[in-house]
C-alpha positions as a Markdown table, in Angstrom:
| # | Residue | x | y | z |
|---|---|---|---|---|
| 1 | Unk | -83.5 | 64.8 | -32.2 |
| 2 | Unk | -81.9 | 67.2 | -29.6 |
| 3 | Unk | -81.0 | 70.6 | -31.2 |
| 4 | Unk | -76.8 | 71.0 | -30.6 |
| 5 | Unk | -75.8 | 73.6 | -28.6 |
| 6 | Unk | -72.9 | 75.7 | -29.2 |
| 7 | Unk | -70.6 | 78.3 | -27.4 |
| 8 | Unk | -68.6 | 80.7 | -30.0 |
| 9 | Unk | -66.0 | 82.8 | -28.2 |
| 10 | Unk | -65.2 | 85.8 | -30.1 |
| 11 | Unk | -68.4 | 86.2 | -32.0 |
| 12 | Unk | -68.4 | 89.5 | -32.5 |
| 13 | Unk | -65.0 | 89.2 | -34.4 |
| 14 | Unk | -64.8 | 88.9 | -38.1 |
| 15 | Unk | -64.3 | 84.9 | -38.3 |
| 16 | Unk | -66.7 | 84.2 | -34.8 |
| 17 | Unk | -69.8 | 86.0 | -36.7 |
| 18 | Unk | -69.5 | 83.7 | -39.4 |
| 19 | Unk | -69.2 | 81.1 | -37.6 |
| 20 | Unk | -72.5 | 82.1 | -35.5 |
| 21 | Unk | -74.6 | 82.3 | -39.1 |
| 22 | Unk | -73.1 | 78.7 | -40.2 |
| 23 | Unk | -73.7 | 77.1 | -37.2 |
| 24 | Unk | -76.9 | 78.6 | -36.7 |
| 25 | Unk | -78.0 | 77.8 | -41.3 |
| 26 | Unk | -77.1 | 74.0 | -39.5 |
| 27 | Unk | -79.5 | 74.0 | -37.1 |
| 28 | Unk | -78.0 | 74.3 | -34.0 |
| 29 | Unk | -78.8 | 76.8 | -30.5 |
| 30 | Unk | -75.8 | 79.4 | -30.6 |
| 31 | Unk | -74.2 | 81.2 | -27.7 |
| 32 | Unk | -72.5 | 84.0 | -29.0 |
| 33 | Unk | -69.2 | 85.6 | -25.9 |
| 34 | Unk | -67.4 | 88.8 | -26.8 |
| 35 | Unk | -66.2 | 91.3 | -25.0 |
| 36 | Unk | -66.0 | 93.2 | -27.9 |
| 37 | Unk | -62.4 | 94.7 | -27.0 |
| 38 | Unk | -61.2 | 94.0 | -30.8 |
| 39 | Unk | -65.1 | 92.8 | -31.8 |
| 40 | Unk | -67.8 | 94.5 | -33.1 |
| 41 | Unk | -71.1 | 94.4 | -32.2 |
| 42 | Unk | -72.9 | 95.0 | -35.4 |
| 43 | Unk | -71.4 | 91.7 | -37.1 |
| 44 | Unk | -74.1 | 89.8 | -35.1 |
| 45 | Unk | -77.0 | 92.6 | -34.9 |
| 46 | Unk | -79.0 | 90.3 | -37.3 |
| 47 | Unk | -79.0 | 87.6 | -35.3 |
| 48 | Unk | -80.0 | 88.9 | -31.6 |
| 49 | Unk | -84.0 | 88.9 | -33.2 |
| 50 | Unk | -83.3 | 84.9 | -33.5 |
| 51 | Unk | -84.9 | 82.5 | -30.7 |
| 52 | Unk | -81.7 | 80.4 | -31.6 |
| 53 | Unk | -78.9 | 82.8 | -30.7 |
| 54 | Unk | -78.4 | 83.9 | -27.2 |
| 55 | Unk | -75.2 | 86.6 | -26.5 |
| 56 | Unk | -72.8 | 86.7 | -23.0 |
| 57 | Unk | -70.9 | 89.9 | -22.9 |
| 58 | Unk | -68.3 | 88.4 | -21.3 |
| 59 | Unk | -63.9 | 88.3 | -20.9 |
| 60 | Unk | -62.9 | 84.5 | -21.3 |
| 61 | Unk | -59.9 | 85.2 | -19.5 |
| 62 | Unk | -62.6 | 85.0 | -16.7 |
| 63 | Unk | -64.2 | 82.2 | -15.2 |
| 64 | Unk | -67.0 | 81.3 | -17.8 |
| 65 | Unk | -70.7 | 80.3 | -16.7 |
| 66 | Unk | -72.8 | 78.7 | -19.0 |
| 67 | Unk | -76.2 | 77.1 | -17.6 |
| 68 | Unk | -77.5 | 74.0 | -19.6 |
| 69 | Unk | -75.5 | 71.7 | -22.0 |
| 70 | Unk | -73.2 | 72.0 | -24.6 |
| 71 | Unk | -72.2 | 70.0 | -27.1 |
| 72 | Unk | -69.7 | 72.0 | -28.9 |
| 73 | Unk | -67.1 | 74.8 | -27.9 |
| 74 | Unk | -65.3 | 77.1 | -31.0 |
| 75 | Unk | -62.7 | 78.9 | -29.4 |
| 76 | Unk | -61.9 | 82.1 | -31.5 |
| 77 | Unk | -61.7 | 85.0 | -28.6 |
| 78 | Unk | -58.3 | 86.8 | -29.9 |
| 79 | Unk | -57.3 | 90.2 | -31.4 |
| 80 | Unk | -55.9 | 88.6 | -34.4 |
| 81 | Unk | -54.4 | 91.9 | -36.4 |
| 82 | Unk | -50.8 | 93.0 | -35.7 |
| 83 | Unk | -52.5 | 96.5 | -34.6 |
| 84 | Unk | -54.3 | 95.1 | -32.0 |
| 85 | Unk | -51.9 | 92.5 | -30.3 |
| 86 | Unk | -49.2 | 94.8 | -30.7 |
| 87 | Unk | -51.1 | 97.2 | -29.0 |
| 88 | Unk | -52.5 | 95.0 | -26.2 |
| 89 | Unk | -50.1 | 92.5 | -25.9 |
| 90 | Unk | -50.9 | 90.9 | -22.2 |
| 91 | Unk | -54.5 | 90.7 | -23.2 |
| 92 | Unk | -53.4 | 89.0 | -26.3 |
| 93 | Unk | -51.4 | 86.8 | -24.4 |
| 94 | Unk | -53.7 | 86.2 | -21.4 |
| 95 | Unk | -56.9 | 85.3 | -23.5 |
| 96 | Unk | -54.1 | 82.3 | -25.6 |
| 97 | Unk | -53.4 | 81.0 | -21.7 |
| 98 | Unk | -56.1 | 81.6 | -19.8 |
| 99 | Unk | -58.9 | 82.0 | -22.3 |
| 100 | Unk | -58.2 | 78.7 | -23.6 |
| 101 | Unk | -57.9 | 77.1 | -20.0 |
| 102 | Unk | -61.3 | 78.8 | -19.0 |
| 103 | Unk | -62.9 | 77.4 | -22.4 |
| 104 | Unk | -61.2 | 73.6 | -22.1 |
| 105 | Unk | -62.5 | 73.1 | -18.4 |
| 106 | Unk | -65.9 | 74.2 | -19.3 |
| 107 | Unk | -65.9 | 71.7 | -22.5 |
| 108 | Unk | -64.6 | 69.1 | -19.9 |
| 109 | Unk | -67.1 | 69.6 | -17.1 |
| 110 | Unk | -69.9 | 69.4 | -19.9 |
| 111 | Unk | -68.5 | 66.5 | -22.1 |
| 112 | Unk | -68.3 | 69.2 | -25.2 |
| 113 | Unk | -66.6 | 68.4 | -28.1 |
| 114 | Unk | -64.1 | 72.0 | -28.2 |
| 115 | Unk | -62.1 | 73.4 | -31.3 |
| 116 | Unk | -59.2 | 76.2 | -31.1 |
| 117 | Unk | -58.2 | 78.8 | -33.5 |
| 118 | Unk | -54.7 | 78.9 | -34.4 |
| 119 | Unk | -53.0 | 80.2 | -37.0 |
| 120 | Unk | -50.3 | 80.1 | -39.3 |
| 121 | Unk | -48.1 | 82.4 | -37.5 |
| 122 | Unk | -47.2 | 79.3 | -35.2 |
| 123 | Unk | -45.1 | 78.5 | -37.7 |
| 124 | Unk | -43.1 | 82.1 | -37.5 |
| 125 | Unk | -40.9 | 83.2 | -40.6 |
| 126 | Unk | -41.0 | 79.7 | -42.1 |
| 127 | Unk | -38.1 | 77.6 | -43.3 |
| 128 | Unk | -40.0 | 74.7 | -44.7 |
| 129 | Unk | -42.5 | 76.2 | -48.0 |
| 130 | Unk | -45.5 | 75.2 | -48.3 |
| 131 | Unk | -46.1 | 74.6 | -44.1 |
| 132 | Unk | -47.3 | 71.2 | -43.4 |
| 133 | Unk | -48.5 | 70.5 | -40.1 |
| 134 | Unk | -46.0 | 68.3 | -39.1 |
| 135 | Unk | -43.4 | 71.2 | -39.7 |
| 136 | Unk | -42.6 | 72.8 | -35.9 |
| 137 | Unk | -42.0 | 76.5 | -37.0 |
| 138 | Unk | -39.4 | 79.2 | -36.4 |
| 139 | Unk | -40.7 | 81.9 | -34.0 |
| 140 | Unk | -38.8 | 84.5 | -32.0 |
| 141 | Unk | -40.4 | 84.3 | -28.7 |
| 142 | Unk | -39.0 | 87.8 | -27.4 |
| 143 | Unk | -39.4 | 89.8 | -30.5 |
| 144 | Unk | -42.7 | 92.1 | -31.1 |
| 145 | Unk | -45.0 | 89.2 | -32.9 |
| 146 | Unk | -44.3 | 86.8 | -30.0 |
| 147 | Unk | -47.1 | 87.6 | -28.1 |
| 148 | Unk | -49.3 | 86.7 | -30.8 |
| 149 | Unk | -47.4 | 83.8 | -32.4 |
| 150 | Unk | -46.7 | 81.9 | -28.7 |
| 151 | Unk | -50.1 | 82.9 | -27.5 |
| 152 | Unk | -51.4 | 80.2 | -30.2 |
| 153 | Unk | -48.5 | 77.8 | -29.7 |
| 154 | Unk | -49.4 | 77.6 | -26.3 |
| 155 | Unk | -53.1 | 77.5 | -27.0 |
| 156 | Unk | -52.2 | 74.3 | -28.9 |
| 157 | Unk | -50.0 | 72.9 | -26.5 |
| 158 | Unk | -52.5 | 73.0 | -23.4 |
| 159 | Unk | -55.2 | 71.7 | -26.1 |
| 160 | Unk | -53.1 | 68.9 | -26.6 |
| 161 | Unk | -52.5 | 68.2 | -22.7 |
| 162 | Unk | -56.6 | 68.5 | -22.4 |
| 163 | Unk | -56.9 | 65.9 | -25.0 |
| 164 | Unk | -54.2 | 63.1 | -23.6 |
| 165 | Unk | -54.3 | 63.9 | -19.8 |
| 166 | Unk | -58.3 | 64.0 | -20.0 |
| 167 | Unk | -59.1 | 62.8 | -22.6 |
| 168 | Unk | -60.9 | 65.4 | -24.1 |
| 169 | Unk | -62.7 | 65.9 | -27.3 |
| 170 | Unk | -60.6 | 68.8 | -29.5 |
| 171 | Unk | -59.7 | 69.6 | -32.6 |
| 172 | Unk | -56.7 | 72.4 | -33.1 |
| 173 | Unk | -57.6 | 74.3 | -37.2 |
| 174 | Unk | -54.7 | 76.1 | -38.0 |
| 175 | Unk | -56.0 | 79.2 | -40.5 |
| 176 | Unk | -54.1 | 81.0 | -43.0 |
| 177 | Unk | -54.6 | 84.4 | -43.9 |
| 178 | Unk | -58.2 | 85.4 | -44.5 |
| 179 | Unk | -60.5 | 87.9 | -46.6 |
| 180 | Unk | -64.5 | 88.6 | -46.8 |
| 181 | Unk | -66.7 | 91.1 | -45.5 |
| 182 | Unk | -66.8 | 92.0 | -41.8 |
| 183 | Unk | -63.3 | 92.4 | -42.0 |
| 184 | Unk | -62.2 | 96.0 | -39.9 |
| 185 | Unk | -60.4 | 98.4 | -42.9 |
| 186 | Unk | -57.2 | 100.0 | -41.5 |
| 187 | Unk | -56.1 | 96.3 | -39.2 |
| 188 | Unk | -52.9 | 96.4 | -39.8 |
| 189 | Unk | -53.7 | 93.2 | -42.8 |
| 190 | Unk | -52.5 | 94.0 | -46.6 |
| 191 | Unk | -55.6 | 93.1 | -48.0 |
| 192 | Unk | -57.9 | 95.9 | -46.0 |
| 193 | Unk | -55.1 | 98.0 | -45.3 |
| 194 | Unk | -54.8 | 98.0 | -49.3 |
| 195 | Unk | -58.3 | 98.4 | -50.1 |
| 196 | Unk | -58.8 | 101.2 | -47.4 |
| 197 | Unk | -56.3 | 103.2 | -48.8 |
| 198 | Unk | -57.4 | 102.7 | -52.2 |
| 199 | Unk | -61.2 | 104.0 | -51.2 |
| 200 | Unk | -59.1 | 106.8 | -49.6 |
| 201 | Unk | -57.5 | 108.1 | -52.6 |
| 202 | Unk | -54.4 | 107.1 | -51.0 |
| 203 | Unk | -51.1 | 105.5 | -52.1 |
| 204 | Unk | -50.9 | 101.9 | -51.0 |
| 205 | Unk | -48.7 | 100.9 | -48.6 |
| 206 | Unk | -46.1 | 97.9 | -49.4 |
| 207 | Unk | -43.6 | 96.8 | -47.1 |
| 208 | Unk | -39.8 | 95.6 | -47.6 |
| 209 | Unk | -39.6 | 94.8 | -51.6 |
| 210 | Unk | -43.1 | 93.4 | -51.5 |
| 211 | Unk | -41.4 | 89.8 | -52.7 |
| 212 | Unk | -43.1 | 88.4 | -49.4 |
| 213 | Unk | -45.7 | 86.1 | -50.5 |
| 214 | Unk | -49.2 | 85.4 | -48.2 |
| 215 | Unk | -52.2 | 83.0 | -49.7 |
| 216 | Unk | -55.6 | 84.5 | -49.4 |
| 217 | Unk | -58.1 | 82.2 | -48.9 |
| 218 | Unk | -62.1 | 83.4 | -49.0 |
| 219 | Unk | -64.1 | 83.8 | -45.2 |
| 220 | Unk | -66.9 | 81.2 | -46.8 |
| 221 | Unk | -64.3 | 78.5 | -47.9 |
| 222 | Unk | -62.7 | 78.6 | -44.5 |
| 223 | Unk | -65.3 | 78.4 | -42.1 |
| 224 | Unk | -66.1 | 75.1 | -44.2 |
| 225 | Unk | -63.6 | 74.0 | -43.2 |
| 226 | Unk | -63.5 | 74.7 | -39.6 |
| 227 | Unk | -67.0 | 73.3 | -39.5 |
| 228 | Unk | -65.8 | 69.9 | -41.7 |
| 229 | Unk | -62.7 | 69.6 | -39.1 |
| 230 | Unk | -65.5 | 70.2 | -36.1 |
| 231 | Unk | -67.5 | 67.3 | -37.0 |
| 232 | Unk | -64.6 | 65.1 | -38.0 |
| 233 | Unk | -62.7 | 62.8 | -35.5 |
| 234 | Unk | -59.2 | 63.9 | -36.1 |
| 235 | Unk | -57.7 | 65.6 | -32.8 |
| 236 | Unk | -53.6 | 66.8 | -34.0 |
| 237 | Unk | -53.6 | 70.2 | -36.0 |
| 238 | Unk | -54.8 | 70.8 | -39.7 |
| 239 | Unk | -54.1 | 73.6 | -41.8 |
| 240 | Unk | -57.1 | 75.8 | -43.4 |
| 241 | Unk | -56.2 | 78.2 | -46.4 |
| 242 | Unk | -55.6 | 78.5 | -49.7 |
| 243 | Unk | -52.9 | 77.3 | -51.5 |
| 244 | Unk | -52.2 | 80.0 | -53.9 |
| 245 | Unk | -49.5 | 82.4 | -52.8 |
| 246 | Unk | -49.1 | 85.9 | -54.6 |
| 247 | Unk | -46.2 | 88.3 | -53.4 |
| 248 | Unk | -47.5 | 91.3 | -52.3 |
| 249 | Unk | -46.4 | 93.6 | -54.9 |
| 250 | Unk | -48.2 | 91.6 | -57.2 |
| 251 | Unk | -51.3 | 91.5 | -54.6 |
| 252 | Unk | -51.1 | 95.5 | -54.4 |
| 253 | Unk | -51.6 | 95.5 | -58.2 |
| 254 | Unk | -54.6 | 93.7 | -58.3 |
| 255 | Unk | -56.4 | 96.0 | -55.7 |
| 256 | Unk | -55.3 | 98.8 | -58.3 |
| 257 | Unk | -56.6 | 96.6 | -61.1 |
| 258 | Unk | -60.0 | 95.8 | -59.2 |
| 259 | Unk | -60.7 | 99.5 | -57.8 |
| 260 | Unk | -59.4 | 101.2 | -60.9 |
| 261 | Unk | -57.4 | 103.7 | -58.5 |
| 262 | Unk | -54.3 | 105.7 | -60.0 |
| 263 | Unk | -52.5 | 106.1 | -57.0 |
| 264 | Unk | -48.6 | 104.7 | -56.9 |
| 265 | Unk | -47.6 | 102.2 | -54.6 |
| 266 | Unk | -45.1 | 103.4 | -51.9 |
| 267 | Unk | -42.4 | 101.2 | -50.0 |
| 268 | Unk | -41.7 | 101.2 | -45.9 |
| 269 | Unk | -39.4 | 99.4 | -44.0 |
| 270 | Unk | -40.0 | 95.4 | -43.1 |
| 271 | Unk | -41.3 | 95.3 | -39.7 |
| 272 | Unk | -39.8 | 93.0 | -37.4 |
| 273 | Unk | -39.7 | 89.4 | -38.0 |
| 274 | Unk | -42.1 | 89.3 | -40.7 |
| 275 | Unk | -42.9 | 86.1 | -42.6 |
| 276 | Unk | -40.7 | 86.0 | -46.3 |
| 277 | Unk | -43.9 | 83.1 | -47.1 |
| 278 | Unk | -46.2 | 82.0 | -46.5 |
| 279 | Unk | -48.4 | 79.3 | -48.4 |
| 280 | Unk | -50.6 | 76.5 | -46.8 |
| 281 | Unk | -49.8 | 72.5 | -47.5 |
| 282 | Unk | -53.5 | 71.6 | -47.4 |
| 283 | Unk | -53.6 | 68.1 | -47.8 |
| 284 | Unk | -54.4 | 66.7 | -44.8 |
| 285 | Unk | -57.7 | 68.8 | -45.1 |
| 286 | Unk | -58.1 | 67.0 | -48.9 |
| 287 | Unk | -57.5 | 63.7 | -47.5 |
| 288 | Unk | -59.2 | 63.9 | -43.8 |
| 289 | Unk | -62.1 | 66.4 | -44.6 |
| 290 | Unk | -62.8 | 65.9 | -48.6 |
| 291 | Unk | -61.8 | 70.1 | -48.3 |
| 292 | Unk | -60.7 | 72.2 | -50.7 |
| 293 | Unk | -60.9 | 76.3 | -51.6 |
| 294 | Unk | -63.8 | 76.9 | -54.2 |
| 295 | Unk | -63.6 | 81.0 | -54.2 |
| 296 | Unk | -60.9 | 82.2 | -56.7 |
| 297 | Unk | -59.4 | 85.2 | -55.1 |
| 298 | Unk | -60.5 | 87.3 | -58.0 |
| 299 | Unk | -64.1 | 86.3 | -57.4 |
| 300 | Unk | -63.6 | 86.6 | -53.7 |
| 301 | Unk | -62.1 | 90.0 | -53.8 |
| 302 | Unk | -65.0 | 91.7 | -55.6 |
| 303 | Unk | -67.2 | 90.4 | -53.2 |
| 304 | Unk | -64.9 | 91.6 | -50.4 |
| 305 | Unk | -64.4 | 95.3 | -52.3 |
| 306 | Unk | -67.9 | 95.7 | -52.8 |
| 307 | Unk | -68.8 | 95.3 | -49.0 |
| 308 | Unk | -66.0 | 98.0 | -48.0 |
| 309 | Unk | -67.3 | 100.0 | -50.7 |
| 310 | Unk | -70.9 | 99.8 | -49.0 |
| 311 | Unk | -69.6 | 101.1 | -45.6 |
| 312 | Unk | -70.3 | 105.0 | -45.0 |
| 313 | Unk | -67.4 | 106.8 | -45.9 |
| 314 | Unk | -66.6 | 107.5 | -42.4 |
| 315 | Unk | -66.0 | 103.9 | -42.0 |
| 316 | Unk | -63.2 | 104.3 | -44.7 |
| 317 | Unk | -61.0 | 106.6 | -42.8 |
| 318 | Unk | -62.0 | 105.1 | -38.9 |
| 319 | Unk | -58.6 | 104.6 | -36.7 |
| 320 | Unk | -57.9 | 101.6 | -35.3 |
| 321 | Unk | -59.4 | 101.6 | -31.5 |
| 322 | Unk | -57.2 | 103.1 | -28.2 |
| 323 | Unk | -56.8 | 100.6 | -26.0 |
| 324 | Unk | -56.4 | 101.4 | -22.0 |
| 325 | Unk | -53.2 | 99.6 | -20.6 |
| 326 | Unk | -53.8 | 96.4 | -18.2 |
């Protein structure tokens, strides 16, 4: 049987390199593309020795080359922390447009089968809890998370034209906030931002009240998932996470629990147009995929802890990357 070939955009990132060691564990060729603006190298270092995993250093908001076939596209390329896109906004915004118009004509003129990353932010500061996927969000276009949130909801849109105008082969996952190792410490997340400045000595940082909820669901569980939705034949959006929400006061308490730190937690303003909730309706993924969360976030935060805990300490206290303006 022909081996299945496979281009993962954003391979480098923290979700892409996982992807890169499932796909590859399956059996397929992998062609890792970075251009490691938000990516870093060293999550795929221990694959570059493989005959099976080939890497383009490469901007998808560029016209993308790729000799041979392909049978699948996984389109992840996107700073995905509110450090980064706040911070680069166009490029955040140009590789949801363009990125995702370079990636769906390549899957067309090879006959691949392509997925998109989106998120749960398409849904904004929801008004409907738990977010289903028939649920059409409330996002402020013009406020400082818009260039993430309608980066995605455009990437979704054009996947959708692909799909009906073409009649091309995607899938749209729709992931909820994520935690494992390869992560970046000091992202602008709670859950790294926590643990870094509990490995700091520092006080943790909670903003508003700390009565907004997130669900944390584990890296292994999700890309599962993504790989369950991949081979499956359903083309409209599904939602990826894990169902059970924690506020995150209570979250910041079990960081203190798990590292055994002493340091107080300390409350900052709300930033702008944060979500109040935010909690995954996962059915559809039950039903369609057989899919469900097996890591319990306590069982998944130890593994996640011990990895930071791993890094050289100058990891612990590294500042998020300067970006040059374009």
């Amino acid at each position: 049987m022909k081996q299945k070939r496979v281009l993962i955009t954003g391979a480098a990132g923290f979700l892409g390199s996982h992807l890169c060691d499932r796909f590859i564990n399956e059996g397929h060729r992998v062609i890792g593309m970075d251009n490691l603006i938000t990516g870093d190298i060293n999550n795929i270092q221990h694959l570059f020795k493989l005959e099976q995993f080939e890497f383009y250093h490469h901007d998808v908001t560029k016209f993308i080359h790729i000799p041979g076939h392909l049978d699948y596209i996984l389109h992840f390329a996107s700073p995905a922390s509110p450090i980064d896109y706040l911070k680069i906004p166009i490029q955040t915004l140009k590789v949801g447009a363009m990125g995702t118009h370079n990636c769906l004509g390549l899957a067309k003129s090879k006959n691949a089968r392509m997925l998109v990353a989106s998120t749960s932010e398409v849904y904004g500061d929801p008004q409907v809890h738990p977010q289903h996927e028939e649920y059409w969000g409330n996002v402020n276009p013009v406020g400082p998370r818009g260039v993430y949130d309608e980066a995605k909801r455009y990437m979704e849109a054009i996947t959708m034209a692909y799909h009906n105008f073409h009649n091309l082969d995607t899938r749209i996952v729709r992931i909820f906030n994520t935690y494992g190792p390869r992560m970046r410490l000091n992202d602008g997340r709670a859950l790294p931002a926590f643990i870094g400045q509990a490995l700091r000595g520092e006080d943790l940082t909670v903003f508003g009240d700390g009565s907004q909820t997130r669900s944390f669901c584990f890296v292994d569980d999700l890309i599962d998932g993504i790989y369950r939705l991949l081979l499956s034949d359903y083309h409209l959006p599904v939602n990826i996470g894990n169902p059970d929400e924690i506020s995150l006061l209570d979250f910041a308490n079990e960081i203190l629990e798990l590292t055994g730190n002493k340091v107080k937690i300390v409350f900052k303003p709300l930033p702008i147009d944060d979500p109040k909730q935010r909690e995954p309706d996962i059915s559809k993924a039950n039903e369609l995929l057989g899919w469900k969360p097996k890591v319990n976030r306590k069982e998944g935060l130890k593994i996640t802890y011990e990895y930071f805990k791993s890094l050289p300490p100058e990891e612990w206290n590294k500042q998020p990357k300067e970006f040059v303006k374009k």
